[in-house]
Steps between C-alpha positions, in 0.01 A plus 500: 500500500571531140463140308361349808156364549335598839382173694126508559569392875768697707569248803834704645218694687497150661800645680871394568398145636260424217803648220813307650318132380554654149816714542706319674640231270531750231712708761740232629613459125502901391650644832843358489539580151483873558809684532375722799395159680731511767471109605735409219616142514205424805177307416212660610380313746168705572255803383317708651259828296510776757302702353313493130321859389330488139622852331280403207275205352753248486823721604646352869678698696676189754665529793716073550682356721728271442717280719824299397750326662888552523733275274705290777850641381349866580286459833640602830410312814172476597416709233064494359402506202463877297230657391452772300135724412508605116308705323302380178289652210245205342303529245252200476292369136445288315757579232771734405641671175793278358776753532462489911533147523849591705232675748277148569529369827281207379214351455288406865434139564314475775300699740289837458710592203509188332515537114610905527837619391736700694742724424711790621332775465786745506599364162175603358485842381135556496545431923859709514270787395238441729759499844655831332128638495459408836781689653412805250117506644557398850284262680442204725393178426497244777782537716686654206562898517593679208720803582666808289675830538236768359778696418604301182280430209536153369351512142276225370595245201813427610645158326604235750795296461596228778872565504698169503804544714348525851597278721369529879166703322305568230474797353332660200567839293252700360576662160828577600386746756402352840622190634313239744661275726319202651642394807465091459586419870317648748557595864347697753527884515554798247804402232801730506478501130199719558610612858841644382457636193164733635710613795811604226234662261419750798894550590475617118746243423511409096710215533230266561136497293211607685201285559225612296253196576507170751229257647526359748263183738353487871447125449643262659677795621578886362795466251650684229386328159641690220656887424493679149776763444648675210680261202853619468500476100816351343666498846765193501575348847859511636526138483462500117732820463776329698480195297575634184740721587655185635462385163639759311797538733368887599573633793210528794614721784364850385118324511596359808592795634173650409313199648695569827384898489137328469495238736569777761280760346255241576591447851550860597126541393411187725648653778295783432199318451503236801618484827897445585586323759873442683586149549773443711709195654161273605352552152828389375504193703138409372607557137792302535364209701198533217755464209677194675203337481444518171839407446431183735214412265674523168776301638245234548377552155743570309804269698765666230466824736675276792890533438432877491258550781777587788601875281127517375442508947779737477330777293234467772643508793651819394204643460372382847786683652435849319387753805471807321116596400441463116204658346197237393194683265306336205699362215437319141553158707580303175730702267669401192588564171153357387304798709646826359393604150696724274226703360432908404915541536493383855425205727206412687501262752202248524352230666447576868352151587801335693572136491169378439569190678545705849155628720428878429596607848830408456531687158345757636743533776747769567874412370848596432509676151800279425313150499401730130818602408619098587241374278609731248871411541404107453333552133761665425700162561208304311546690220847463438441116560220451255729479220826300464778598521417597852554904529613541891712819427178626323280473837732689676520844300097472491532473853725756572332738295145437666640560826636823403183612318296428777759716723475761312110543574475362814802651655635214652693196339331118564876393458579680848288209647646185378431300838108566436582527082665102571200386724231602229666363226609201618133427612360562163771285364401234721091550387632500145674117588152380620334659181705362257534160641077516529474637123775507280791263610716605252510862622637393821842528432446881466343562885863238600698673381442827678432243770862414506600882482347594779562238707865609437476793689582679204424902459236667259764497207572136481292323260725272332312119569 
């Protein structure tokens, strides 16, 4: 690595065992601070390296574990302690240019590394390089398989640059022309990020970059590991657009509108592309009993959700009673403003992963295309909160207009269903209470007050808090 002295003795060939007596205190301290750690406000209470494959003399490729315990204001009964697997890039010396001291991890103390520094390699631009290589000139190293589509030529001397608003991942752009994403928690089983956006490549759908590069691991078990796809240039998510227009008092519903024709472009293509199945009144009971559940657990949580719980029931129990089959394919599974990008005079529509915190079956799982469309309709209601004076009336044209541009391409109206339409907004409401309370408190009167609205019975137009 450039500005880094190789150590004469490499003892990570040791293996995980020998590793975690140097790692591990290092890694209780740098973990939390990470913003895709997803044990915020939990200690660590223990570590385990899955897996450790060297990529290059002193360049770690680590597979952790780490477990942490539930705060007692947001565990459930009889709930265990979390734990998460996250992937890590280390590079290991005995010093490090000046200008990546953000990078250091720290300097080892004890055991096989003792007297090495460590750092995150990702930060390191000699390393970026080297992962970019590997995905150009396939290979496998270890348990580690390096993958690409033949098809596309991914030139060499690209520039990395780690970008710095990723939250859940990490990912990296390469002279403005290819963009890596490194999924930082890890579960079992292909990633729809890469999963999704293949299978839409092949409908011919444009919508949606198409992988051009991904690696993926077999141990401890196979998993999707990273994805390269075209960088939109100069695109601007719709989270950014709305907020300034918010700003400058500018109206919002003809890009909503547009966002609308998208999101359905999108799901007409999934349709294609996957399986669609017809879910009728058992399904709906599941679903239902699934989202009072959740809604039991928040309540627990989050004990402001109480006074409101009897019309938050409501909303499900009217979707329990639905009998009529509704169509359930592939969706987006976490849409918002913050995953569409205005870019080329259109927008795309990114980030396939799903809520990272749920297992990849379940994201993977057939659903109502409206669960999107609800998610959709709730940033819209962010939005107009994030900046005082509150903008209610604002919400509700952007939501009117996105339901009638995705009519208009999908050929049937989301607002026609406003039993299932309540349901899936009122449950993302309710994970947006737990959220908030877990991460940013004072966000929380944002998810309660749409709490309040829907626990009013109120129709698709009412906004007002």
């Amino acid at each position: 690595m450039a500005k880094t002295q190789t150590a004469t003795l490499r003892p990570y060939s040791l293996g995980p065992t020998s590793l975690l007596a140097s790692l591990s205190g290092l890694l209780r301290q740098w973990l939390p601070r990470q913003r895709w750690f997803a044990g915020k406000g939990r200690p660590v209470t223990d570590l385990a390296l899955l897996s450790v494959t060297e990529l290059q003399p002193d360049f770690l490729h680590v597979l952790v574990r780490a477990d942490h315990a539930e705060p007692p204001a947001m565990r459930g009964p009889g709930a265990a302690p979390a734990h998460d697997c996250y992937q890590l890039f280390l590079g290991v010396g005995e010093s490090l240019s000046p200008r990546l001291s953000p990078a250091v991890l720290g300097r080892v103390t004890e055991g096989p590394l003792a007297g090495l520094l460590v750092h995150d390699a990702l930060q390191e631009p000699h390393t970026a390089s080297l992962l970019l290589e590997r995905l150009r000139m396939p290979d496998t190293t270890g348990a580690l398989r390096f993958e690409r589509d033949w098809r596309v030529s991914i030139p060499t001397g690209l520039a990395p640059r780690l970008l710095e608003a990723e939250q859940s991942n990490s990912s990296l752009v390469y002279g403005d022309t290819y963009i890596l994403k490194v999924f930082r928690r890890v579960r079992p089983g292909i990633n729809p990020d890469l999963e999704v956006p293949w299978a839409l490549a092949r409908q011919g759908c444009t919508r949606v970059p198409a992988p051009v590069a991904w690696f993926r691991t077999s141990s401890p078990w196979d998993a999707t590991l990273g994805v390269v796809q075209p960088f939109l240039r100069g695109g601007v998510d719709g989270w950014t657009q709305a907020l300034e227009a918010l700003a400058h008092g500018r109206a919002f519903e003809a890009e909503a509108y547009e966002m609308g024709r998208a999101t359905a472009e999108v799901h007409l293509a999934l349709a294609a592309a996957f399986p669609v199945e017809a879910r009728g009144a058992p399904e709906n009971r599941r679903l239902a009993s699934a989202m009072t559940g959740r809604l039991r657990d928040a309540i627990h949580a989050v004990p402001e959700l109480l006074p409101h719980a009897s019309g938050l029931r409501e909303a499900f129990n009217e979707l329990s009673a639905l009998r009529t089959p509704r169509p359930a394919q592939r969706i987006h599974g976490d849409l918002h403003l913050g995953q569409v990008l205005w870019a080329e005079r259109r927008w795309h529509v990114i980030d396939f992963e799903g809520e990272p915190a749920r297992p990849l079956p379940e994201r993977r799982r057939a659903r109502s295309p409206v669960r999107d469309v609800a998610g959709m309709l709730r940033s819209f209601d962010y939005a107009a909160h994030a900046r005082r004076p509150w903008r209610p009336e604002w919400a509700l044209r952007c939501r009117e207009a996105y339901c009638a541009g995705y009519a208009a391409e999908a050929g049937w109206d989301p607002r026609a269903e406003p039993a299932l339409l309540r349901a899936y907004e009122t449950d993302r409401a309710v994970y947006e209470v737990l959220y908030e309370a877990r991460h940013r408190p004072d966000w929380l009167p944002v998810p309660m007050a749409a709490i309040a609205r829907l626990a009013e019975r109120p129709g698709l137009r009412r906004l007002t808090p």
